[in-house]
N, C-alpha and C positions, 0 to 999 in steps of 0.2 A: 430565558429560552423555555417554551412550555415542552410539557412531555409529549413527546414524535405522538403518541395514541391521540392529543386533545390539538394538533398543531390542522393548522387549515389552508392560513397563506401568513408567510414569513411578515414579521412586523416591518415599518419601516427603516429601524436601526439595522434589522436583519438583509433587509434589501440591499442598503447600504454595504454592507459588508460583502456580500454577491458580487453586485457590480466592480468593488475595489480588486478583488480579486478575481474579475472577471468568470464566474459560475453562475451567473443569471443570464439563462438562456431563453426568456422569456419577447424575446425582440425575432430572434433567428427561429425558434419554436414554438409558434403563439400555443398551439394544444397541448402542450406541458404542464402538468398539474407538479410546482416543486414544493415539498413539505419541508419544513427545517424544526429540529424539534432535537428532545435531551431522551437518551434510554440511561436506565438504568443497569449496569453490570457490574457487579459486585460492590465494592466501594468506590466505586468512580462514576462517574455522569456521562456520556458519552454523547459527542454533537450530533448530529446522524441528518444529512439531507438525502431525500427520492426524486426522482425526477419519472414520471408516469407519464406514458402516452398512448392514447389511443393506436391499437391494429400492432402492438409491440407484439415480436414474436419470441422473445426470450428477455429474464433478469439478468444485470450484470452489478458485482458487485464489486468495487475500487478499494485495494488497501494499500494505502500507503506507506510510504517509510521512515526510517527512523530521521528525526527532527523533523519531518514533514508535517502538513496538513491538507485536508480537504481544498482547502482554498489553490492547493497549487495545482492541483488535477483537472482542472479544463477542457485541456486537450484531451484526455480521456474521455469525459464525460460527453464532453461533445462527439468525439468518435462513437463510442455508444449507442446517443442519443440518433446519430445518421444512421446506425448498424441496425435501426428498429429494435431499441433495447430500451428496456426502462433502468435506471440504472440507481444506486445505492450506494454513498458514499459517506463514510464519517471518520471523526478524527479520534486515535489510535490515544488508549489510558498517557495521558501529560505529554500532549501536543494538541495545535490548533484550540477550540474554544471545549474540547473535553478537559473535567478534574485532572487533579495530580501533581504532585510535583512535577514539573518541566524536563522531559526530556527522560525519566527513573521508570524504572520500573523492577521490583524484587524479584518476577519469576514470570516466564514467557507465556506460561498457562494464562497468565489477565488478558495477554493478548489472545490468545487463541476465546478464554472464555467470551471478550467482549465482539469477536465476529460469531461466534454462537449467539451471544445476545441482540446483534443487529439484527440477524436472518430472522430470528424470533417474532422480532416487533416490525417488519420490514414492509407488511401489512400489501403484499401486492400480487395481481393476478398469479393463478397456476400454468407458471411457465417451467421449462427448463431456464436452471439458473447456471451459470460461468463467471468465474472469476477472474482478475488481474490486478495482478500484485507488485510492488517496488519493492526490491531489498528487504526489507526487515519484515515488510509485509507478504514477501513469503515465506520469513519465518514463521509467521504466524497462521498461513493457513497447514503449513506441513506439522505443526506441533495439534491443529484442529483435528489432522487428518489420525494422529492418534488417541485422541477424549471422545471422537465421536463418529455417526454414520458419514461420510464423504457426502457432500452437501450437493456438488455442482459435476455437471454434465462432463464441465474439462474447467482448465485454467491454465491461463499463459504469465509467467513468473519473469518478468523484467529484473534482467541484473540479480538472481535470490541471494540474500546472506547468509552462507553458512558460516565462513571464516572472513573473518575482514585482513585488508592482508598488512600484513606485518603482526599477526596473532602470536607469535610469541614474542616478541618484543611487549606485547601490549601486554600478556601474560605476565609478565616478569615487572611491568611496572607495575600492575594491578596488586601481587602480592607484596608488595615491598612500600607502598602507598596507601591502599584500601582504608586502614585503617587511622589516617591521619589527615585525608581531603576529602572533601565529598565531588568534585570535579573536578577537571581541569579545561583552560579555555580554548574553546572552539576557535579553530580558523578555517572559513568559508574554502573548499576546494572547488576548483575548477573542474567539476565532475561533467559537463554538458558544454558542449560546442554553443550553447544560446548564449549567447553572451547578455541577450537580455533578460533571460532568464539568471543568469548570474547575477546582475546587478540588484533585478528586483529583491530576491529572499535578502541579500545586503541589507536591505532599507525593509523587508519585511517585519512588522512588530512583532510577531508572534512566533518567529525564531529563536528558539535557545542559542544563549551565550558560550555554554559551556555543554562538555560533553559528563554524562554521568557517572560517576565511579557505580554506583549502584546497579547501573545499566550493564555496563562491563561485569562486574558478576555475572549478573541474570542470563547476560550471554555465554560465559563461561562454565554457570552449571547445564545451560542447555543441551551447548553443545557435550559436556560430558555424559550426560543421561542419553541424548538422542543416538537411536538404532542405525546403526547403516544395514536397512532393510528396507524392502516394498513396505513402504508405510498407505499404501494401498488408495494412492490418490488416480490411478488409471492415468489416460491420456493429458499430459503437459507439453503446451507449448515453452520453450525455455529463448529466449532471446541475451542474449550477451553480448557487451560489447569486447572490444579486443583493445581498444586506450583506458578502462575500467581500472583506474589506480585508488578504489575504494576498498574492493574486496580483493580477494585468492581466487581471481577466477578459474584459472587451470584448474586449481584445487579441488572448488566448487563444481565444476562439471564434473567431475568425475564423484563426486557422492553425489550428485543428484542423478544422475547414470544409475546408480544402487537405489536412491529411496523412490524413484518415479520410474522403473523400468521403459515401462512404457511413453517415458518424453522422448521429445524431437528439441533438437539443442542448435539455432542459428545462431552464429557467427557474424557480429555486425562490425565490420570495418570501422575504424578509427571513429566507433563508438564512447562515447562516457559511461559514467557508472548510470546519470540520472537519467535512463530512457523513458521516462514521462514525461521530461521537458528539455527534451534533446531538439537539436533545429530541424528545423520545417523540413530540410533535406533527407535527412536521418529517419524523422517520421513518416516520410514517404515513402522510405524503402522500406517500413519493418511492418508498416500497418495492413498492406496488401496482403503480406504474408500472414497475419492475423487472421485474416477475413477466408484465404484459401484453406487456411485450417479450420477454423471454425463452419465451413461450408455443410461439413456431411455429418459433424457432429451435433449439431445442434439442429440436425432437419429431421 
């Protein structure tokens, strides 16, 4: 993968890999210029595709969540893409075709450093920029929101994780274990009503097996360092679902109540945790609501 500065048009192993994962929107949006290319942020390599288009009236930039990758975000990008957004997506330090150990990561700051390091190199008109995040990938912009100036206009946080739930139970195996496994194995949860979205990550290659022990730290010192305070991210959209058997939702709403005073928190009905690839039903009730909030804020 050359570096995002020297990348022009994706080779054709890269195309390949587009298409499989359905992110080559080159058929449906002929004027799309999509770059695919590596940033460098710290000691890791990070995959990073653009998708630019002429008359776009705002950036939008996708962070995904933990085990996730770029390749699963489609419907976003495509939603985006129709929103007149040029949009920015890569995959998070060890997942999708970024460095890393699989799935690890020592300290939440790599995450927040390497969306510093995309917006960096992201090389795209001056627009107002907005974000949209999955789970762990709003951990990472709320840990941004304390290393640096608040980057984007607003941002709507799909499902965010602050506690995953059964957090002490996982506590308690964490210290009693940490130091004798490096993971334990992953079993695929029924987080989204797509049932083909289920099946797919199954047969996904670039799914981890296992879940981190390392990971599990990193979240655990996070969350004991992180402020329950205006971490000073202004206007959030917060989307939730109410069948979310991934995290502590209850929990979760009410601290991000304290660190985003100013969010707006929907309640999505017999919702999953993955609302980025939750079914076409689902995405058509929460995406309008996107759209009526981002109306006056980004005009």
């Amino acid at each position: 993968m050359p570096p995002y500065s020297e990348a022009v048009e994706p080779s054709p192993e890269l195309v390949d890999f587009c298409q499989y994962y359905g992110i080559d929107f080159t058929d449906c949006f002929a004027a799309v210029e999509h770059r695919i290319g590596s940033v460098r942020s710290g000691q890791y390599s990070l995959a990073v595709h653009s998708y630019q288009q002429p008359g776009a009236t705002s950036n939008l930039l996708l962070v995904h969540g933990y085990l996730d990758h770029s390749g699963l975000f489609g419907e976003l990008i495509k939603y985006g893409l129709n929103s007149g957004c040029n949009v920015v997506v890569f995959d998070l330090p060890g997942h999708g075709l970024s460095s890393g150990e699989p799935a690890a990561i020592d300290d939440f700051k790599e995450y927040s450093l390497a969306v510093s390091s995309v917006l960096a190199a992201a090389d795209l008109p001056d627009l107002p920029w907005w974000a949209a995040a999955q789970s762990t990938g709003c951990s990472a912009l709320m840990e941004l929101s304390r290393s640096t100036n608040w980057p984007f206009r607003t941002a709507v946080f799909l499902a965010p994780l602050i506690r995953p739930k059964g957090w002490r139970q996982i506590r308690i195996a964490y210290a009693l274990l940490h130091r004798f496994i490096d993971g334990t194995k992953r079993n695929f949860a029924e987080n989204s009503s797509n049932k083909n979205f289920l099946a797919f990550i199954r047969q996904d290659p670039l799914q981890s097996k296992k879940i981190s022990v390392r990971w599990v730290g990193a979240l655990k010192r996070w969350l004991a360092d992180l402020p329950m305070k205006d971490l000073g991210m202004g206007p959030i959209l917060v989307l939730q679902g109410d069948a979310d058997e991934t995290v502590a939702w209850r929990r979760n709403m009410i601290d991000i109540s304290t660190l985003a005073p100013d969010c707006k928190i929907i309640y999505l009905k017999g919702a999953g945790h993955h609302l980025a690839n939750e079914s076409d039903e689902m995405r058509a009730r929460y995406l309008p609501e996107i759209d009526v909030y981002l109306k006056d804020l980004l005009s």
